[in-house]
Structures are given as C-alpha cells and as structure tokens.
N, C-alpha and C positions, 0 to 999 in steps of 0.2 A: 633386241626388238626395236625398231624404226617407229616412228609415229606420226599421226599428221591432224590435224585437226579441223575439223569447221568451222565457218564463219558462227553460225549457231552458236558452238561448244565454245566458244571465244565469245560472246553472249552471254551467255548461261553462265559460264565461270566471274565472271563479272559479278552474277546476282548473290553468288555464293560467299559467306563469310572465310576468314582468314581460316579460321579454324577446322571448316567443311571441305575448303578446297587442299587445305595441309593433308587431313584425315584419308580426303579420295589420292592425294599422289603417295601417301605412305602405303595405301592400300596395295595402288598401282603396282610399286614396286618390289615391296613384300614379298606379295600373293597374283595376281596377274599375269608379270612380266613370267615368273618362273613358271605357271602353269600353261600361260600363252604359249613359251617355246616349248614348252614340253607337247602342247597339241599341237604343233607344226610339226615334232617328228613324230609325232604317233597323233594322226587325227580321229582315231579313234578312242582314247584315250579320256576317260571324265576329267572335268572342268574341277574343280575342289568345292563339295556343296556349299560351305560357308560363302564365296562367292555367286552363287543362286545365278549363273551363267545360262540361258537360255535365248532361243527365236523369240523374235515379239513377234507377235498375231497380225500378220494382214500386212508387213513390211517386210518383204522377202530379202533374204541376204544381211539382213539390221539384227544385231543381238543387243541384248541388254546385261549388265551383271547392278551386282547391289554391292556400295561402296560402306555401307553405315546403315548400321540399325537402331539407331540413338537418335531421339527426337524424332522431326521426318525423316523419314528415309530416305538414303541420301544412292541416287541409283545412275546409271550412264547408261548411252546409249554408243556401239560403235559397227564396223563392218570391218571384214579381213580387206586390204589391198596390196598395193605392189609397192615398193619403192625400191628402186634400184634392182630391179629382180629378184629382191627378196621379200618374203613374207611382211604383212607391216599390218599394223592398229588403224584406222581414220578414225577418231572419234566424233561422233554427231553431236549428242546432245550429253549433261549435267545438270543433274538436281535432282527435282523430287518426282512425283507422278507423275507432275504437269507434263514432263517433257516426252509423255507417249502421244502427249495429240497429235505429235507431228517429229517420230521416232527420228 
C-alpha cells in the first residue's frame, strides 16, 4: 500500500511527540496497512472495530480512523487515491480532535 501525505499531515506530525507519532506508524503498520489491502479486494469487507474506521461528517470522501486510546486520543484523518494506478492512503490530518475543524 502507496502513501502520500499532506502539507497539513506534515504539520500536524511536527506537533506530535516521538512517542505518539512511533505509536500511530506501529499502528499503521500492524493494523491499517493489512486491513486497508484487504478492503481494496473486498470493499465491502469491515474495517477492524478496534481501528473505529469511519466518514467524518460533512467532509465527503475524508475518513478518519483512531490511532491511540491512551491519553488524548490520538486519531488521523485520510482519503483513498491513486498513485501509480494503484489504490493509495493520502493522509490529511494527525492528532487529536482538533484536527476535524478542518478534516
């Protein structure tokens, strides 16, 4: 699975301590990446609840999942894209609440 990121998400990960931003790519990799490919061949197929994968409200095409339930809660924002003609991550935003004001 490809990935690409935002200027945002490239921001955001900045605010993040060493420890929150280790936490969200173990996550990534773990639990994510394996479920992600798994719903690019079956798109029908549930997300893994622990991951709390969903639409966010009023931001069409923007999903959100939850990285860390320790302390704040630590949650991303991303969209499906292309790269290379294949399925890919954009990631938008990282961290906490804050970062639905502006998904």
């Amino acid at each position: 699975m490809k990935f690409q990121q935002t200027e945002r998400f490239a921001n955001d990960r900045h605010k993040l301590s060493d420890e929150e931003f280790r936490r969200f790519w173990q996550v990534i990799r773990d639990e994510f990446i394996p479920a992600a490919e798994w719903h690019v061949s079956d798109p029908g197929a549930p997300w893994p609840a622990g991951l709390r994968v969903k639409s966010v409200q009023g931001a069409h095409g923007v999903w959100e999942m939850t990285w860390s339930f320790a302390g704040a809660d630590g949650r991303a924002t991303f969209e499906w894209a292309q790269i290379d003609g294949q399925p890919a991550i954009r990631w938008r935003r990282v961290g906490g609440h804050a970062i639905f004001s502006d998904p």
